[in-house]
N, C-alpha and C positions, 0 to 999 in steps of 0.2 A: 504494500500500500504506500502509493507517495503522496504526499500534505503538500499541499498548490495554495498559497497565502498572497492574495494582491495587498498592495496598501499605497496611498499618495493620489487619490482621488479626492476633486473639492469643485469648490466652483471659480471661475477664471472668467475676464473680461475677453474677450473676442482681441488675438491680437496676440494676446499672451500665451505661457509656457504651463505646461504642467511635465512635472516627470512620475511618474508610477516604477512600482516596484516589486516585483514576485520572488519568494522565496519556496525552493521547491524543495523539500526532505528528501535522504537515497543518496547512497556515494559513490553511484552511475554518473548522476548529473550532467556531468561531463559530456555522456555520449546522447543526454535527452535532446531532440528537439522541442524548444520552447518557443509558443509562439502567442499572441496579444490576439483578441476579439473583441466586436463590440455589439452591440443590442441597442437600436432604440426602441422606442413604444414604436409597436404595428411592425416592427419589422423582422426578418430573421435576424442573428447569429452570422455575422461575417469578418472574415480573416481582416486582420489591420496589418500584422506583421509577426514575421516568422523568423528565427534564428537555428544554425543547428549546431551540431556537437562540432563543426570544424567552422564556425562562425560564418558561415554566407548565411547571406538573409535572403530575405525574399519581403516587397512593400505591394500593399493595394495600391490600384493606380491615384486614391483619393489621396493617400497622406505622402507619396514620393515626395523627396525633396523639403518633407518641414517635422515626418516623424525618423527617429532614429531608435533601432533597438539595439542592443547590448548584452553581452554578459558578463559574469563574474565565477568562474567554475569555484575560485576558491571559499566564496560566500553562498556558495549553490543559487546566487540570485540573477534576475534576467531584471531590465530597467527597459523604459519605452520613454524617452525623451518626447514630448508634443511644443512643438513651438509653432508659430503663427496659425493658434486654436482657431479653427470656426464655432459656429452657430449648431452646424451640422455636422461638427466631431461628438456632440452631445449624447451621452449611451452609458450603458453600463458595459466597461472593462473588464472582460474576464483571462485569465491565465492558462494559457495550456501546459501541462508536459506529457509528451510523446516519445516512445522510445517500443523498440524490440526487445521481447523476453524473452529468447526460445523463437521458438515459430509464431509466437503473437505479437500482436500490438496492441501494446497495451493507451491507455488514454485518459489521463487526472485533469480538473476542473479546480480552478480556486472558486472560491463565494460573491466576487464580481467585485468593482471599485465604480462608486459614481461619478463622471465625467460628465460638468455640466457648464456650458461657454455661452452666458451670458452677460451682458451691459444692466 
């Protein structure tokens, strides 16, 4: 079982930065792929950004260029830098980690972080 913990959601004026931050338990870490989602009301669950165990990422075409993800193998944490927030970054942030166990794939959830970019 791995423990998926977001934290560093709040509310931000349009313009501005937020950084979030995932802590994932298991001293795999290293080879998880972790990657960022977001939810608004009415909508599905879609990819924001994705990191893996050899650091290439991967960005939606929406936040190229103003979101950056990261990791930290030795703090088992992944960060998601948001700078020049919209209106329509607004969602609940959740955390993935991803990784192979054997022949499976496995898939943990953190409890979401609120992102909310309004004046």
């Amino acid at each position: 079982q791995v423990q998926v913990v977001e934290s560093g959601g709040g509310l931000v004026q349009p313009g501005g930065s937020l950084r979030l931050s995932c802590a994932a338990s298991g001293t795999a870490f290293r080879f998880f792929t972790m990657g960022w989602y977001r939810q608004a009301p009415g909508n599905q669950r879609e990819l924001v950004a994705t990191i893996a165990g050899d650091a290439s990422t991967n960005y939606a075409d929406s936040v190229k260029g103003r979101f950056t993800i990261s990791r930290d193998n030795a703090k088992n944490t992944v960060y998601l830098q948001m700078d020049s927030l919209k209106p329509e970054d607004t969602a609940v942030y959740y955390c993935n980690a991803n990784f192979l166990s054997g022949a499976r794939r496995l898939s943990y959830w953190g409890q979401g972080t609120q992102v909310t970019v309004s004046s």
